[in-house]
N, C-alpha and C positions, 0 to 999 in steps of 0.2 A: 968607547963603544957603549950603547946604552943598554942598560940591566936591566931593565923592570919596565914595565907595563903602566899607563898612567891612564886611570880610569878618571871623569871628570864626574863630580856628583852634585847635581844644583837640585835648585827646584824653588816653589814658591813659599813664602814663607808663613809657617802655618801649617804645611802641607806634611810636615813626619820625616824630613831631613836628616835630624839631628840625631829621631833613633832610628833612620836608616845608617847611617855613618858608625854609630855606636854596633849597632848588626857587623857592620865589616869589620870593623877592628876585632871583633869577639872571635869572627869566624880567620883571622890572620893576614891579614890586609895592614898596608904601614898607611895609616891616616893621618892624614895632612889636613887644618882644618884652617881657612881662611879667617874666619871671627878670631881665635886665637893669636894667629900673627896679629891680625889687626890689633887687640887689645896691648899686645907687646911695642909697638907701634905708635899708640896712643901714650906712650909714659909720658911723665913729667917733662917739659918743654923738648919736647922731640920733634925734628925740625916735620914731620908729618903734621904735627900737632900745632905747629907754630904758625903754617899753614891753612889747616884748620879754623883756625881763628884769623886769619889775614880776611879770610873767605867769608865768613858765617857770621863772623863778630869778634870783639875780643871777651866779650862776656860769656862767650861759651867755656870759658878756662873759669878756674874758679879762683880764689885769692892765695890758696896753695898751689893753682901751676896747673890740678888737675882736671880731668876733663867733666864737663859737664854734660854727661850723655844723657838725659834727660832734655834738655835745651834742644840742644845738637838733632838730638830724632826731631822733633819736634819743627824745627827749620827746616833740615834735609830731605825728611819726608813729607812738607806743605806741597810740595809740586812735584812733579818726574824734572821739569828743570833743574832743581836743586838737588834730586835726589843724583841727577846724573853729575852734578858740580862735585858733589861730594865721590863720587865714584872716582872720576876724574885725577882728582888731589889723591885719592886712598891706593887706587889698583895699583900703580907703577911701584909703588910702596910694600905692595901686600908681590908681587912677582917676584921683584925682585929678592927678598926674603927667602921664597919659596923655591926657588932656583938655588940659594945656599942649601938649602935642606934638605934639596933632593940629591946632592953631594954624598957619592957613593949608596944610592937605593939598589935594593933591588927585588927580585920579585912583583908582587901586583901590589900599585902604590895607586892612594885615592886622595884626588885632592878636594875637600869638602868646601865648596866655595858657594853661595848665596849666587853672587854675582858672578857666575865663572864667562857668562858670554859679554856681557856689558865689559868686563876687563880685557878684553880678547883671549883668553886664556884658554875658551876652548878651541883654539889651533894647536895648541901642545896635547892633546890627548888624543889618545889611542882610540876611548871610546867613551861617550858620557852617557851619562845613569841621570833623569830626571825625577823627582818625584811631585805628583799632582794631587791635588784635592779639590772636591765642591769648597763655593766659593763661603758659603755660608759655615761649612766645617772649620775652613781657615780662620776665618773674623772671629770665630768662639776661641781658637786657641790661643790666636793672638791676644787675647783679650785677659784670656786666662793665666798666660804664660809669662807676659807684661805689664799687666796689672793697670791699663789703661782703657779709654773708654771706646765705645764703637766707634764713633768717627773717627778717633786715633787711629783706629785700627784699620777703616774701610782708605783710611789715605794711604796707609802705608801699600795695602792693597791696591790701588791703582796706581801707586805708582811704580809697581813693579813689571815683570814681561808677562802675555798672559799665556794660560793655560795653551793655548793653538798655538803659540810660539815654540815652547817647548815639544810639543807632541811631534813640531814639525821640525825640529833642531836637535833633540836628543835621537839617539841608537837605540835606548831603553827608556820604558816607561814604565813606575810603580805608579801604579793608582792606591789612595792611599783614603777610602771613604769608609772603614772599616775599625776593625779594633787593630791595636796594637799587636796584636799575637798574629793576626793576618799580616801585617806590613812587616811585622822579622819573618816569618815564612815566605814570603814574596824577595825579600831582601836576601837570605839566606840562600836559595835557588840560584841566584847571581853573579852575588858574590863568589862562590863554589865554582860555579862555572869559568870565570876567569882565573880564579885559583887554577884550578886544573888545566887552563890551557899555557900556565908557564911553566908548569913540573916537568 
C-alpha cells in the first residue's frame, strides 16, 4: 500500500527550481532530484551512456570513457528534435531509478524533475508544483549559472515547454520574477501545506 504523497516539481530552467527543491527538503520533504540520478547514470561506460553516444556521436565520451557534457548540451539542445532524442534515451533510465528509491517512502516525497512531463512522469503524481519566470530573468541566469553565452542559452530556452504549458499543466504555480527570499516564502507556504495534509 502506498505511504507517501508524490508531489511533482518541474519548471523552466532558469526559472528558481533548484532553490525551490532545496526550500522543500529544508522544511522536510524527502527529495528526489532527477539531474542527480541522471549524473549517476552517466558513469563511465554505462550502457545509458553507451547509448548516448550510439546517438549524438561517439565523440561525446571522452578518451577516459567520460562524458562530455559540454558537447552533449550543445548537440541536444541545437533543436527540440534532439533535445527530445535525448529525453527519450535518458527518462526510461532516470524512472526507472526512481521507482527503486521510492522503495519504502513515506510521508510527502518530491520528485525534482526538469523534464517530469516530456518523461510521462507526471501520471505518478499526486500533485505537481511548477515554477515560472520572465523570459529575459531566465536567459540571465542561465547565462550566469552556466557560464555560456546568450545564444547558448536562448536555445536551450526554446527548446524547452513554455511558460502557457505549465500554467495550464501544473496544480501549482510559483512565479518566481522576484528575489530569492520571495520564492522560499512562496515555497515555504506549499510545501507546509502538503506537509500537513499527511500528519
Amino acid at each position: 500500500m502506498k505511504k507517501y504523497k508524490l508531489i511533482g516539481l518541474t519548471g523552466q530552467s532558469g526559472a528558481g527550481k533548484s532553490t525551490v527543491s532545496k526550500t522543500f527538503a529544508d522544511c522536510g520533504a524527502a527529495v528526489f532530484n532527477a539531474d542527480e540520478i541522471v549524473a549517476e547514470l552517466y558513469s563511465d561506460n554505462s550502457p545509458c551512456l553507451r547509448t548516448i553516444a550510439a546517438c549524438f556521436g561517439a565523440d561525446v565520451l571522452k578518451s577516459d570513457g567520460a562524458l562530455d557534457r559540454r558537447l552533449l548540451a550543445q548537440r541536444a539542445f541545437s533543436s527540440g528534435e534532439n533535445t527530445a532524442l535525448l529525453g527519450k534515451i535518458v527518462h526510461p533510465f532516470v524512472t526507472a531509478r526512481f521507482f527503486e528509491l521510492l522503495r519504502g517512502a513515506q510521508g510527502v516525497v518530491v520528485f525534482d524533475a526538469p523534464q517530469l512531463f516530456e518523461s510521462g512522469a507526471d501520471v505518478i503524481c499526486d500533485a505537481i508544483v511548477a515554477v515560472v519566470a520572465d523570459e529575459a530573468q531566465r536567459v540571465s541566469r542561465i547565462i550566469s549559472r552556466d557560464r555560456i553565452t546568450e545564444e547558448q542559452a536562448r536555445l536551450r530556452v526554446n527548446a524547452q515547454l513554455s511558460e502557457d504549458f505549465f500554467r495550464e499543466n501544473a496544480d501549482v504555480i510559483i512565479d518566481n520574477n522576484k528575489d530569492k527570499e520571495s520564492l522560499r516564502r512562496q515555497a515555504k507556504v506549499i510545501i507546509k501545506e502538503y506537509l500537513n495534509g499527511v500528519s
